[in-house]
C-alpha positions in Angstrom: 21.6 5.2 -22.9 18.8 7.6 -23.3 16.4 8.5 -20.3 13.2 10.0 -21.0 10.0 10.5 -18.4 7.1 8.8 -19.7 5.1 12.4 -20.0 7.7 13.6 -22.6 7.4 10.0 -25.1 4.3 10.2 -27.2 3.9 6.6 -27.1 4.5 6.0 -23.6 2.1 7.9 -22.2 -0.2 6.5 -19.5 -3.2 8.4 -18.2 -4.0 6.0 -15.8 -0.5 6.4 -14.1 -1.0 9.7 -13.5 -4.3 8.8 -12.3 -3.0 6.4 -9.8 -0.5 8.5 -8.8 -2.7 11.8 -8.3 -4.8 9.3 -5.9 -2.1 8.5 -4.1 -1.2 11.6 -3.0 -4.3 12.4 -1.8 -4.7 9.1 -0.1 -1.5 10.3 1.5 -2.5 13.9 2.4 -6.2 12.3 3.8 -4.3 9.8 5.7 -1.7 12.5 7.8 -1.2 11.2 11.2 -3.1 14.2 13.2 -3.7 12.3 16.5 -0.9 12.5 18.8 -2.3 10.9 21.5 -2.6 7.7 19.7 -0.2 4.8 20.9 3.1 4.8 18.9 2.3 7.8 17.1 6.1 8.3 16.3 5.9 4.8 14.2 2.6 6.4 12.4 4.9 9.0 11.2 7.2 6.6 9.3 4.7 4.5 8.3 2.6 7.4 6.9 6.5 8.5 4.7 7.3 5.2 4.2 3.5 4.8 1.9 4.6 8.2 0.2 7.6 7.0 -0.3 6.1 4.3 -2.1 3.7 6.3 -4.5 6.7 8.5 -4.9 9.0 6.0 -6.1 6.4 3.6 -7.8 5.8 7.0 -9.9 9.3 7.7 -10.6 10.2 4.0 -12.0 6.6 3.3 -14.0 7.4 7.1 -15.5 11.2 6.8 -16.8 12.2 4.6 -19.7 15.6 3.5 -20.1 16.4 3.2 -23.6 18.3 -0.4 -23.7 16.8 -1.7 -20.4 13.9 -4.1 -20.9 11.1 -3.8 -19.4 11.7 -6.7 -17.3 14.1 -5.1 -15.5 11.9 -2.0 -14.3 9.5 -4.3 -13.5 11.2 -5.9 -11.1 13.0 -3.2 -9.9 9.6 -1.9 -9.0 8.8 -5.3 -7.2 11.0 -5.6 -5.4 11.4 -1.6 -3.8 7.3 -1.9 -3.2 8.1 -6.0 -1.4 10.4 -4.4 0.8 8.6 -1.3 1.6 5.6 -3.4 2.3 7.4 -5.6 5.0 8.6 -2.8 6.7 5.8 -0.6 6.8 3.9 -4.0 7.7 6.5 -4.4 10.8 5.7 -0.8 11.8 1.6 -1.4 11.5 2.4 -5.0 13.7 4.3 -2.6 16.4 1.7 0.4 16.3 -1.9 -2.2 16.7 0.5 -4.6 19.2 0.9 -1.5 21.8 -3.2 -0.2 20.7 -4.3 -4.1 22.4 -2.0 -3.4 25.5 -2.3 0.2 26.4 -5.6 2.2 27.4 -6.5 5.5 25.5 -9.3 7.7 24.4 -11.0 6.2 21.1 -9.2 2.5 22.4 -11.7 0.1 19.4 -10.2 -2.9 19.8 -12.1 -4.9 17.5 -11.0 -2.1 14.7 -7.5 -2.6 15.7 -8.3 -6.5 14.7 -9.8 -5.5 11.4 -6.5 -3.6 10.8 -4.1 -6.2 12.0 -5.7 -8.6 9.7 -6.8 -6.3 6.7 -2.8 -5.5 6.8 -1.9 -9.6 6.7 -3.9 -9.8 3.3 -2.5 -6.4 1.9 1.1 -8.1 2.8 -0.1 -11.6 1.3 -1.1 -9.2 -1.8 1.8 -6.9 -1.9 4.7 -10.0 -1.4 2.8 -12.4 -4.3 3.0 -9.2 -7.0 6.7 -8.6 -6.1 7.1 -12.2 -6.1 5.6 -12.8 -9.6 7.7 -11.1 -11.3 10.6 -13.0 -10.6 9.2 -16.0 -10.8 9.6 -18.3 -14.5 7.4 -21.4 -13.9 3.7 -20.4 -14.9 2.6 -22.6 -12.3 4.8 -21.1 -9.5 3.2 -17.8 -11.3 -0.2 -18.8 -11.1 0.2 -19.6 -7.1 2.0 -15.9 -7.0 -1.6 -14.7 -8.8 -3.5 -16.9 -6.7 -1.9 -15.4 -3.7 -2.4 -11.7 -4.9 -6.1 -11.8 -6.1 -6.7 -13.8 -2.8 -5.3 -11.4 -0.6 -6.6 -8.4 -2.2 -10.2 -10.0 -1.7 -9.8 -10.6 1.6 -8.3 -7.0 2.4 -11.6 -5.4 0.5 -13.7 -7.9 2.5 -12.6 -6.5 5.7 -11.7 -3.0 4.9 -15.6 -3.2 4.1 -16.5 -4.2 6.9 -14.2 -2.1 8.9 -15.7 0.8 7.0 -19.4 -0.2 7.7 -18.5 -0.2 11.3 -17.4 3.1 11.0 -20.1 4.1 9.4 -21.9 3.0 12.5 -20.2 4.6 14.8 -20.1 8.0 12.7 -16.3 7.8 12.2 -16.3 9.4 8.6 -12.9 10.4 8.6 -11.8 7.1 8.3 -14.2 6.6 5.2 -13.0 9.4 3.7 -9.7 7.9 3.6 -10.8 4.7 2.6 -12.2 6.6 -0.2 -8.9 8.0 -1.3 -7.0 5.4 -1.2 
């Protein structure tokens, strides 16, 4: 069993990947927790490896061909490592925008910390149908799985929009910038 990185096969070279993946690290490097005086800035931390870890791994699986695997396999491999980072990392966003609605600090927004609570319900919705898809055999169960993706990613864009216009309004740029990136 031969193992080869997708940068060294002729035919299995992807520019978008590397595309994808060179925007996810800066996504990642724009999107450093800086502010320690945000609530649960500790849980920021993890969530903020946890997404790296994600690019990271994402990267390593869609880049390595297994000579006698199918495809199949890394596919849902890949599934189900990005379904299970996204439930955690979705716990740790729950915990981090449950204490920002209970506690008073500087910069306290609470209708952004809404936006992000349910901009992140969508992105799970999103994140849980594509890992779900690929086990599924039924095309009908599939097309649900779709349904569930394409509708949750709407909905995310729809409100990271509007989160971001709001930003915009308030002269928050950083946060765009990020958006941007990611």
């Amino acid at each position: 069993m031969a193992v080869k990185s997708h940068l060294l096969a002729a035919n299995g070279y992807s520019i978008l990947t590397d595309w994808k993946l060179a925007l996810g690290v800066i996504a990642a490097i724009v999107a450093i927790p800086t502010n320690s005086s945000l609530p649960e800035y500790q849980n920021r931390w993890i969530s903020w490896i946890l997404s790296c870890a994600a690019t990271l791994i994402s990267a390593a699986i869609r880049s390595v061909t297994v000579e006698g695997v199918p495809g199949t396999i890394k596919e849902q491999a890949l599934a189900a490592t990005g379904g299970t980072i996204a439930l955690v990392n979705f716990a740790l966003i729950c915990s981090i925008n449950g204490l920002e609605f209970t506690i008073d600090y500087s910069g306290r927004d609470p209708t952004f910390t809404s936006l992000q609570v349910v901009s992140s319900v969508f992105n799970l919705i999103a994140s849980e149908g594509s890992a779900a898809e690929k086990f599924l055999k039924d095309p009908m169960d599939k097309a649900i799985a779709e349904l569930a993706i394409y509708a949750g990613m709407a909905q995310a864009g729809i409100v990271t929009g509007t989160t971001t216009l709001i930003k915009y309004e308030k002269r928050n740029h950083n946060y765009i910038l990020a958006k941007i990136f990611s």
